[in-house]
N, C-alpha and C positions, 0 to 999 in steps of 0.2 A: 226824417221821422221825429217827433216829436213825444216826450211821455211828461204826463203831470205825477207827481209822486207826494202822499203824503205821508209825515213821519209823527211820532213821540205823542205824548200825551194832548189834553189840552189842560188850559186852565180855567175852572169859572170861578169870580171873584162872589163871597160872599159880602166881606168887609174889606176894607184896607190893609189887614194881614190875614186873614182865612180863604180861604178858596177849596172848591171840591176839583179833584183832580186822582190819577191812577200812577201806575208806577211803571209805565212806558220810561224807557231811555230813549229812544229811540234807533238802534242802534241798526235794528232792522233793516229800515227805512232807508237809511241813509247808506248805508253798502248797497239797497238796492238803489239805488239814483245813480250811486258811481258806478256800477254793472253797466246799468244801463247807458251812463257815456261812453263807459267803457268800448260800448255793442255798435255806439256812432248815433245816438240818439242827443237830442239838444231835451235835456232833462231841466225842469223847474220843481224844485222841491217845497213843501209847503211843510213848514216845520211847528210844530207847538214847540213849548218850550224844552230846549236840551241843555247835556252840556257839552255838546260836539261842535267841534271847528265847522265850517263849511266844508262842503265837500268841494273840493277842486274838480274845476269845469263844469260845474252845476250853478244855476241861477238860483240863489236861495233864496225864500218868501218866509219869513219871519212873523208868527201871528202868537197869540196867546186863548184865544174860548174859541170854543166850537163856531161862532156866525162870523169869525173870522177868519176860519181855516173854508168855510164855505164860500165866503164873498170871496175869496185869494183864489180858489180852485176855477171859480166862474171867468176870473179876471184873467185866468190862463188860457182858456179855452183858444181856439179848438188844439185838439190834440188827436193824436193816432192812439194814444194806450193812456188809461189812467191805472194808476197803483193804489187803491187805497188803505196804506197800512198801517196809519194812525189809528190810536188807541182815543177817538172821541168819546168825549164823559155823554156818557147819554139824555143823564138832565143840568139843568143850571140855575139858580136861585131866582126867582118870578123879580126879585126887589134888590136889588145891591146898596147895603148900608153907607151910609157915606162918610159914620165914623165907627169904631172899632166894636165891634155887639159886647156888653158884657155878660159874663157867665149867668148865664138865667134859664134854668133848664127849660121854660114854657116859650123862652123867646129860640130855641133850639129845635122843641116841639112843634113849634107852629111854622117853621122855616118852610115857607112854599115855593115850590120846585116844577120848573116847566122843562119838556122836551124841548134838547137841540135837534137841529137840521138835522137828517140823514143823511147824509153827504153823499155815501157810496149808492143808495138806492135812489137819490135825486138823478147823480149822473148818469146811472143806466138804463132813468126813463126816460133820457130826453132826447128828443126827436130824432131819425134818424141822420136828418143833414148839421146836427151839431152832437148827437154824441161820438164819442172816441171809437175806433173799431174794435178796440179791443178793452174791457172793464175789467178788471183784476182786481178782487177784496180780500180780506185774511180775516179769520177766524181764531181767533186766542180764547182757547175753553179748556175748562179742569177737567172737565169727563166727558164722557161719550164723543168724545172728538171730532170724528170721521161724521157719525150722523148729523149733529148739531149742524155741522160746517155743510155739509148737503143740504139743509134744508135752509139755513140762511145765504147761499147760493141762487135758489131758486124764490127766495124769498125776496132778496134785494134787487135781482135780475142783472145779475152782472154774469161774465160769460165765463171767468175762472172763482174760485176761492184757492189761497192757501191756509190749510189748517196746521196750529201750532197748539201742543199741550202745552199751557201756562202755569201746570200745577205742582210743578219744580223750580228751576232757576232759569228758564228762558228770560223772564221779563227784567231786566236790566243784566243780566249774563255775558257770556261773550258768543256761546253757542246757542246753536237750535236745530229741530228736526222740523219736518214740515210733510206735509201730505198736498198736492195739488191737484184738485179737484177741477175736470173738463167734463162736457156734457159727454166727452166719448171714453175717458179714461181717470185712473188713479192713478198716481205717481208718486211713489213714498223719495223725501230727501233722507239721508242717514243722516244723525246727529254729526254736524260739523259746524267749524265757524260758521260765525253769520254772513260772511264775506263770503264762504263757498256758498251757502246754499243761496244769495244773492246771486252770485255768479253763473250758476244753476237755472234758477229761475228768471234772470237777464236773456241768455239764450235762448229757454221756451218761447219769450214775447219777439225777441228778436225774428226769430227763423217762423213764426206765426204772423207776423207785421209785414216780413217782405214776402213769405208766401202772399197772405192776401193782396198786396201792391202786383203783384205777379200776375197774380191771376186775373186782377180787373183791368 
């Protein structure tokens, strides 16, 4: 079995020292990748930038902007489960300076900004003899949690979401709670390490991965 997993922020360069970027650790991510060896899966991690060691017995893919945690994801293919729990910036600067912008508030004003890939709602369209059997995305929202995270479920077309309230100290934390989201069920995780609810959630894909190998 096979799972592609991604982690932590990305980074898009505006200048040579500026970039837009979030406050992902990734810490997430990366307990879930070791779960996942943990479960007997050959795990390939695809990391923005951290400050975390590799994860031992994970293949780690090392990128920095959003069209490189995409090309990395692609270049893993095919796989049985994708994870995707990267915290991708959503847009990124149309023009990357090529030396340092100075303070000029019109040249800050006029910064034009293009959409990254969708990564998680790319991999869930794609055809059935190359997507994963199993699509897993997360959901990091300050309010209404549970709904948001349902409809961008059904919005990206992937077959689980977990949703996490970011509107405390989850985002670089050591803990989180989570909600997992299936077309046939809820599943509240209680606030605990991110390693438990990795572990947690490792299991779910697991015993879903060989049921369906079972059954076919």
């Amino acid at each position: 079995m096979r799972a592609i997993v991604t982690a932590g922020p990305t980074l898009e360069p505006i200048d040579p020292v500026r970039f837009l970027s979030n406050r992902s650790s990734g810490q997430q991510g990366y307990a879930i990748a070791g779960a996942l060896a943990a479960e007997g899966f050959e795990v390939i991690l695809v990391s923005g930038p951290t400050a975390l060691p590799d994860v031992p017995g994970v293949h780690m893919v090392r990128i920095e902007t959003a069209l490189g945690m995409m090309a990395a994801v692609e270049a893993a293919l095919p796989a049985d489960v994708f994870v995707a729990v990267a915290a991708v910036a959503d847009w990124r600067p149309a023009k990357i300076s090529s030396i340092k912008l100075k303070l000029d508030k019109s040249a800050m004003e006029s910064l034009d900004l293009v959409e990254n890939p969708d990564i998680l709602k790319t991999i869930a369209h794609l055809p059935r003899s190359e997507r994963p059997g199993l699509v897993v995305g997360f959901a990091a929202e300050t309010h209404d949690v549970a709904r948001l995270a349902r409809e961008k479920r059904l919005r990206k077309g992937c077959d689980w979401i977990v949703a996490n309230d970011v509107s405390g100290d989850v985002m670089g934390g050591a803990e989180n709670a989570a909600l997992l989201i299936t077309p046939d069920a809820e599943d509240h995780f209680a606030r605990a390490a991110k390693s438990e609810i990795a572990a947690q959630l490792a299991d779910r894909i697991a015993a879903a991965v060989k049921g369906a190998c079972e059954s076919s």
